[in-house]
C-alpha positions in Angstrom: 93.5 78.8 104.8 93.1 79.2 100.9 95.9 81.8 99.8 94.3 81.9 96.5 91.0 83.5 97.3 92.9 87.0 99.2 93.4 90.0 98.0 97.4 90.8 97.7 99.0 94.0 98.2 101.5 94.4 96.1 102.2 92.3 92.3 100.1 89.2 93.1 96.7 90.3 92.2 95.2 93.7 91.3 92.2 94.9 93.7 89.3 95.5 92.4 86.5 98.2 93.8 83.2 96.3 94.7 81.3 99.6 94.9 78.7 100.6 92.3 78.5 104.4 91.8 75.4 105.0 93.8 76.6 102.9 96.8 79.5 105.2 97.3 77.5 108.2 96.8 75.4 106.9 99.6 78.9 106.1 101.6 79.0 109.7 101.5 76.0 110.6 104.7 78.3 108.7 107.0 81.0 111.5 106.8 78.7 113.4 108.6 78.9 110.9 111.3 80.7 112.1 114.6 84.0 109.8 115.0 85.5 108.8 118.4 88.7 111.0 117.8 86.5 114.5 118.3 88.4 116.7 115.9 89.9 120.0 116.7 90.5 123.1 114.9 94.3 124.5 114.3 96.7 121.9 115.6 98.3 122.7 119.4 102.1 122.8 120.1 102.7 119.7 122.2 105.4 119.4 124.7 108.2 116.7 123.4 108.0 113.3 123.7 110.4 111.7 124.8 111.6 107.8 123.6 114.4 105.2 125.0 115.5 102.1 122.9 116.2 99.9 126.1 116.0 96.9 126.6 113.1 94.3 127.9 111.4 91.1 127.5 108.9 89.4 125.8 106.9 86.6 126.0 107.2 84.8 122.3 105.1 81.3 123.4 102.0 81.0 125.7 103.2 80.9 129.3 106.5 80.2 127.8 109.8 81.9 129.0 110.2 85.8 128.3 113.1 86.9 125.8 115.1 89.3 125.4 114.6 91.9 122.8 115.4 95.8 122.4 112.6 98.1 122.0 111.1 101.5 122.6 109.8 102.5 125.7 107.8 105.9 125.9 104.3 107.3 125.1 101.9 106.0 122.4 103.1 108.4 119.5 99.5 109.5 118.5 99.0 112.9 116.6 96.9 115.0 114.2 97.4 116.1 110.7 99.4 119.5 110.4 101.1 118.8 114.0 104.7 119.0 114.3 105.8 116.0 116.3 109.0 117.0 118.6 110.5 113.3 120.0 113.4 113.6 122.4 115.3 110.1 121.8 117.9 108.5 124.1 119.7 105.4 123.0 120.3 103.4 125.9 121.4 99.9 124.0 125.0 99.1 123.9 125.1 99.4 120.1 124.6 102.9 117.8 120.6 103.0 116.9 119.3 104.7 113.9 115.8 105.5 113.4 113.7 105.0 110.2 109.9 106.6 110.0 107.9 104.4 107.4 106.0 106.1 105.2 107.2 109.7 106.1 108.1 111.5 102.5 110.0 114.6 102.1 111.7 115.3 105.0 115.2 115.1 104.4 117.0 116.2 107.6 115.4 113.2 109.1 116.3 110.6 106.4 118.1 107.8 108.0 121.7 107.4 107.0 122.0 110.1 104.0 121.7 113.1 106.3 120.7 111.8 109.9 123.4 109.5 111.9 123.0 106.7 114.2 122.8 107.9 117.8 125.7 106.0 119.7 125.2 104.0 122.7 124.6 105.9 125.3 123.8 109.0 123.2 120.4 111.6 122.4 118.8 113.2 119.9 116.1 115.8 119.3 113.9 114.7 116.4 111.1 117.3 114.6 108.7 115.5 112.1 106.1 117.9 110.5 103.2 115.9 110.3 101.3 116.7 106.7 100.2 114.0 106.2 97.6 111.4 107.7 97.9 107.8 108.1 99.8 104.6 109.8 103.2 105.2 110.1 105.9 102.9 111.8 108.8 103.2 113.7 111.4 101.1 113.4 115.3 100.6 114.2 115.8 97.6 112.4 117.9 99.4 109.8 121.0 98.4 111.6 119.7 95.2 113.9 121.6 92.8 111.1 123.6 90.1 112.9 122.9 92.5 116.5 122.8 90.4 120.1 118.8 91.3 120.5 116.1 91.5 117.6 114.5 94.8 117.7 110.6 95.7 117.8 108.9 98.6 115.6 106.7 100.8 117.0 103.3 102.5 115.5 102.8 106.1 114.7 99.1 107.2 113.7 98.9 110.4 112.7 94.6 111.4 112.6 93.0 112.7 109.9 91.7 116.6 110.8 88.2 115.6 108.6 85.6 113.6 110.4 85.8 110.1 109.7 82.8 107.4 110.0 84.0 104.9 112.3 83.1 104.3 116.2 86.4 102.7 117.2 90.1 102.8 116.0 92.4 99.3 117.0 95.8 98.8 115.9 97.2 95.1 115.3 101.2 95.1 115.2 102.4 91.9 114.3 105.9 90.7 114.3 107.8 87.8 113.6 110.7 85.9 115.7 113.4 83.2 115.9 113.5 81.5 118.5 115.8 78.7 120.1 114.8 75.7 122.1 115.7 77.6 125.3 113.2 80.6 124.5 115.9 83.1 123.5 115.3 84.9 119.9 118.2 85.6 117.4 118.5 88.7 115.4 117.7 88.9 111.5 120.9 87.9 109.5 121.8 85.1 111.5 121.2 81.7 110.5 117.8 80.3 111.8 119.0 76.7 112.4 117.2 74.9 115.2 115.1 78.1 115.9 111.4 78.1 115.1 109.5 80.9 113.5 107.1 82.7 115.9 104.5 85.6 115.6 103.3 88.5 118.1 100.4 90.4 117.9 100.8 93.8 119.4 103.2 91.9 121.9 101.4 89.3 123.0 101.1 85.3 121.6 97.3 86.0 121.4 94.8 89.4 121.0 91.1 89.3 121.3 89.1 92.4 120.5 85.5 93.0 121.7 82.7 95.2 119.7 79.1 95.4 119.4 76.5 94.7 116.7 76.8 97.1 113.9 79.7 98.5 115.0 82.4 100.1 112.8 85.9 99.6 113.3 88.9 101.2 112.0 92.3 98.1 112.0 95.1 99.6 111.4 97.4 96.5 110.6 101.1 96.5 110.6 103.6 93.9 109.6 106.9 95.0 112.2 107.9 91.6 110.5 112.1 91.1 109.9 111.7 89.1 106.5 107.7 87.7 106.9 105.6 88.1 104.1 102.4 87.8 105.9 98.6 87.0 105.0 96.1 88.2 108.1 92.5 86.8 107.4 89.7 88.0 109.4 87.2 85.2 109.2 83.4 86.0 108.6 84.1 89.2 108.1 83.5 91.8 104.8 86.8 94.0 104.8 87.2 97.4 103.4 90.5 98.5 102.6 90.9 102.1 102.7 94.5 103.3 103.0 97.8 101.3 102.2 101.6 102.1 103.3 100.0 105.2 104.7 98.4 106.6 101.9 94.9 106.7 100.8 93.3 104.2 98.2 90.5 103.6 96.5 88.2 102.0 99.1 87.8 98.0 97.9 86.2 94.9 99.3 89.5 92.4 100.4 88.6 89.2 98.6 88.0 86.9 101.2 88.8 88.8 104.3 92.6 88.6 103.7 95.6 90.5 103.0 99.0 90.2 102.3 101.6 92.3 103.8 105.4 93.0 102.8 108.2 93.6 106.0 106.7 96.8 106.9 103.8 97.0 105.5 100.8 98.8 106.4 96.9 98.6 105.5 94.0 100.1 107.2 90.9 98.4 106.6 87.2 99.3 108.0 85.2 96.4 109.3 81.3 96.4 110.4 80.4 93.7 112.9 77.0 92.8 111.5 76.7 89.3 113.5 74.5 88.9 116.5 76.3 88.8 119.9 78.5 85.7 121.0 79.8 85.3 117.1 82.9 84.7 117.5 85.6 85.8 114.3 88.8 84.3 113.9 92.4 86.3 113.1 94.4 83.8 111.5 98.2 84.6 110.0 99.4 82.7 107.0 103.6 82.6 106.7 103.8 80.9 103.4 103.7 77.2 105.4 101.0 77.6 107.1 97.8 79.2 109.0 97.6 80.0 112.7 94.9 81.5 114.9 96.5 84.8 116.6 93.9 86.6 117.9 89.7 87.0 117.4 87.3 89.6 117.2 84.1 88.7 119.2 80.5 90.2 118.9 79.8 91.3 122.6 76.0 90.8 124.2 75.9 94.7 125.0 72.8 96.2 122.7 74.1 97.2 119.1 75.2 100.5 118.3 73.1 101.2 115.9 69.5 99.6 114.1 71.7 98.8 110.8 74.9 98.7 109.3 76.4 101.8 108.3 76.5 102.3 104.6 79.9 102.2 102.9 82.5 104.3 103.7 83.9 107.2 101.3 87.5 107.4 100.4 89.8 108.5 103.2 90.1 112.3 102.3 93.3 112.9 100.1 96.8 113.7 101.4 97.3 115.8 98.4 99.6 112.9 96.3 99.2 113.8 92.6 96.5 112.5 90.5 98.7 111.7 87.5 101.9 111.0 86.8 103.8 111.8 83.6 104.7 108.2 81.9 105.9 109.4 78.9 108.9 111.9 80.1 110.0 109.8 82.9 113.2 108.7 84.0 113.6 105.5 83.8 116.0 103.1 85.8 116.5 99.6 86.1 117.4 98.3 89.6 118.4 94.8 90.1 117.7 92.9 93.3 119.1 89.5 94.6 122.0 89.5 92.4 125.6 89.3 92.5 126.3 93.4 92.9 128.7 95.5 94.6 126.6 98.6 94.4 124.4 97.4 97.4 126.2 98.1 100.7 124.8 96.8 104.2 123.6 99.8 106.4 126.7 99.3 108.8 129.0 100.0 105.6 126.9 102.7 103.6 128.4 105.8 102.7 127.0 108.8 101.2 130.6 108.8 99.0 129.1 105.3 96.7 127.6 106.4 94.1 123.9 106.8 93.6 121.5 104.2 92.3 120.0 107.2 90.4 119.7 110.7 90.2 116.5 112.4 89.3 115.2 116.0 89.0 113.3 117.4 91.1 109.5 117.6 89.6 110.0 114.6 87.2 108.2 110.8 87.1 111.0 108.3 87.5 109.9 104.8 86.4 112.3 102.3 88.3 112.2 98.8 86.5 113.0 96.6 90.1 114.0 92.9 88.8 114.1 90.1 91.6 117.6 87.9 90.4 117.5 85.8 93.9 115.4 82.6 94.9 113.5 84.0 96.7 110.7 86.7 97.2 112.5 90.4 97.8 111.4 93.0 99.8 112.2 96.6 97.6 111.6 99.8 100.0 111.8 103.4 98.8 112.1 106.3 101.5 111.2 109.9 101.0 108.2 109.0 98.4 105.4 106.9 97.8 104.7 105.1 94.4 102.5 103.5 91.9 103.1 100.1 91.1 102.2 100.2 87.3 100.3 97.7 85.0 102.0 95.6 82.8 102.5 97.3 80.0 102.9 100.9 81.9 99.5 102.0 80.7 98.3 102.5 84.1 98.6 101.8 88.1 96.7 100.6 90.7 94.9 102.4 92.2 96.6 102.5 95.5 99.7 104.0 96.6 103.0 101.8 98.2 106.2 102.6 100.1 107.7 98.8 100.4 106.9 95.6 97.6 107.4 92.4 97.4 109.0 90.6 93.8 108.8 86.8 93.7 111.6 85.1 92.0 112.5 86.1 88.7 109.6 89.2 88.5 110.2 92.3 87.5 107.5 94.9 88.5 107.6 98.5 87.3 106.8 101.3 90.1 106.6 105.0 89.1 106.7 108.1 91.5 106.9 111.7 91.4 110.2 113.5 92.2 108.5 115.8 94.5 111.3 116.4 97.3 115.0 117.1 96.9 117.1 115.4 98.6 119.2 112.3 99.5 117.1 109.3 100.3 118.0 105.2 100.5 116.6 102.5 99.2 116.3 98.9 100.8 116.4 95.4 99.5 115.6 92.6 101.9 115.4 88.4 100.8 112.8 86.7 102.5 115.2 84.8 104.0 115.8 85.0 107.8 119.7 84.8 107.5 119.6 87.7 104.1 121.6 91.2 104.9 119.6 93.8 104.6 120.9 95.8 101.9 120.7 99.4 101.0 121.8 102.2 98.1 120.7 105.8 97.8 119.0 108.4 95.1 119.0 112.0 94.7 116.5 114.5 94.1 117.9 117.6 93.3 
């Protein structure tokens, strides 16, 4: 697979929209288009759901040996926009679990570490997430998995837009990445990967294949529950639409090639129309960095089309009220350094609220962070509590997209801006693409 020709979320390439003006105005008749999630009116109160981190096993090779790992078991956590979503969570691993909700900003009694604990062995908690905005969210305990006896899996959250949106089916793909030894068993980020070889999942299986009819729009929702992976997903043949990255909105564009790249926790949803007759047959192929595998396909069924033609381009996912500009002149600006030699970065099983603060910003400012990679190898920066722009070069604009986690090659530094919207105390993350890197985290305020 040809790396160079895909578009890359993040500093390796800036998107570009493919839609001429009148295109998009024509993209906008297919908002009156019924979707398969009927939409209600005022959001219902929802009994709680309820959620176990247990253990179980997993299949990592075709008809291979099942391994170990720790999970969640419970319902599919599926809402709407303006719900409140009320999880009751019961840790029953042998080690303390804390839980980290990618992509939800400004709710600070739920903010891992700085204001909500790790549940103990053994122990339960009653979670409330108010739901305001719409998206692909992700679940994940990782946060303290470093160096653990079982690597642990993420778990999607979709939260559905209240506004009718033009598509006739909605998949997610979660893909992870593993370890593993000769004898089948996977080993937990942080530990060195000697004699293991890297494996990938797809939704929990070696292998996925999806099924849709001529004409037929689909809605992917892909996720990287990746440790350290940056990945590239390529779906071959096929004209993708991105419309909504790290669970924000973007301007819709065409991904060069069919491709992405995704950071460790990443998130894009793309739209895709099956436009060849039935029995084509579309690869889903996953590029590591060393090379390109087939991990699942997408095949045209022999069922009568959906419709006589294609659907015209979609509009813009409707907003999720993000501002529209952001004040570069007055900002705050910081410089964070990752990869190097620092005793301000603290693994999550050492942080402490007492160490100070990577910042402190006020509460309705832009803060402009200056993130340098000093290590050998591509970093993984994640900010929690708000989303940001990553800015041009010379900070006289951003894409035009909005990100919660970003990868910086070797010796990089990439400038992101964001608005101090909510108060609070919130971490930050730095990961090395390395699978035997600590996961390392500080904190900011917003006060």
């Amino acid at each position: 697979m040809d790396t160079s020709e895909m578009v890359r979320i993040g500093p390796m390439a800036r998107p570009k929209s493919t839609l001429a003006r009148r295109e998009l105005l024509a993209g906008l008749g297919a908002a009156a288009l019924t979707p398969i999630w009927p939409v209600s009116g005022a959001a219902q109160a929802r009994p709680p759901l309820t959620l176990q981190a247990t253990p179980e096993t997993l299949a990592l090779r075709p008809a291979g040996t099942a391994a170990p790992v720790w999970s969640m078991q419970g319902p599919d956590l599926t809402f709407k926009r303006g719900e409140t979503a009320e999880i009751a969570f019961a840790n029953e691993l042998p080690v303390p679990v804390v839980l980290n909700w990618r992509g939800m900003d400004g709710i600070p009694a739920q903010a891992p570490l700085t204001a909500r604990a790790a549940v103990a062995s053994g122990g339960k908690a009653t979670l409330q997430l108010p739901l305001r905005h719409a998206g692909t969210f992700l679940c994940d305990f990782g946060l303290l998995g470093d160096r653990q006896a079982q690597p642990t899996r993420a778990r999607p959250l979709i939260v559905r837009e209240t506004e009718p949106i033009a598509v006739d089916r909605d998949e997610v793909l979660l893909i992870e990445d593993w370890q593993a030894r000769p004898d089948g068993i996977a080993i937990a980020p942080g530990i060195d990967p000697k004699d293991t070889v890297p494996l990938h999942t797809i939704n929990g299986r070696t292998s996925l294949e999806l099924s849709g009819r001529t004409n037929e729009r689909i809605r992917l929702r892909i996720i990287s529950g990746c440790q350290r992976s940056v990945m590239a997903i390529k779906l071959e043949g096929l004209d993708v639409r991105v419309m909504a990255i790290d669970s924000q909105p973007s301007e819709p564009f065409q991904a060069r090639n069919g491709a992405l790249v995704l950071a460790p926790g990443g998130r894009v949803d793309a739209f895709i129309d099956l436009t060849a007759p039935a029995g084509s047959i579309n690869a889903i192929l996953l590029h590591d960095g060393k090379e390109a595998r087939t991990i699942g396909k997408l095949v045209v069924s022999s069922e009568p089309p959906v419709r006589a033609a294609p659907l015209p381009p979609a509009p813009a996912l409707p907003s999720n009220g993000l501002p529209e500009r952001l004040d570069l002149k007055g900002a705050t600006r910081i410089d964070v350094v990752l990869g190097g030699p620092s005793g301000d970065w603290m693994t999550p099983a050492n942080f402490a609220v007492s160490a100070p603060p990577a910042f402190r910003a006020r509460k309705g400012r832009t803060v402009v962070l200056a993130l340098t990679n000093r290590a050998a190898v591509t970093s993984v920066f994640h900010l929690h509590g708000h989303h940001f722009r990553l800015l041009d070069r010379l900070d006289d604009g951003w894409k035009p997209f909005w990100l919660d986690t970003l990868a910086i090659e070797p010796g990089q530094t990439q400038r992101i801006a964001f608005a101090a919207e909510h108060a609070g105390r919130w971490l930050i993350e730095s990961v090395a693409t390395d699978w035997a890197a600590p996961r390392l985290v500080r904190w900011y305020a917003v006060e």
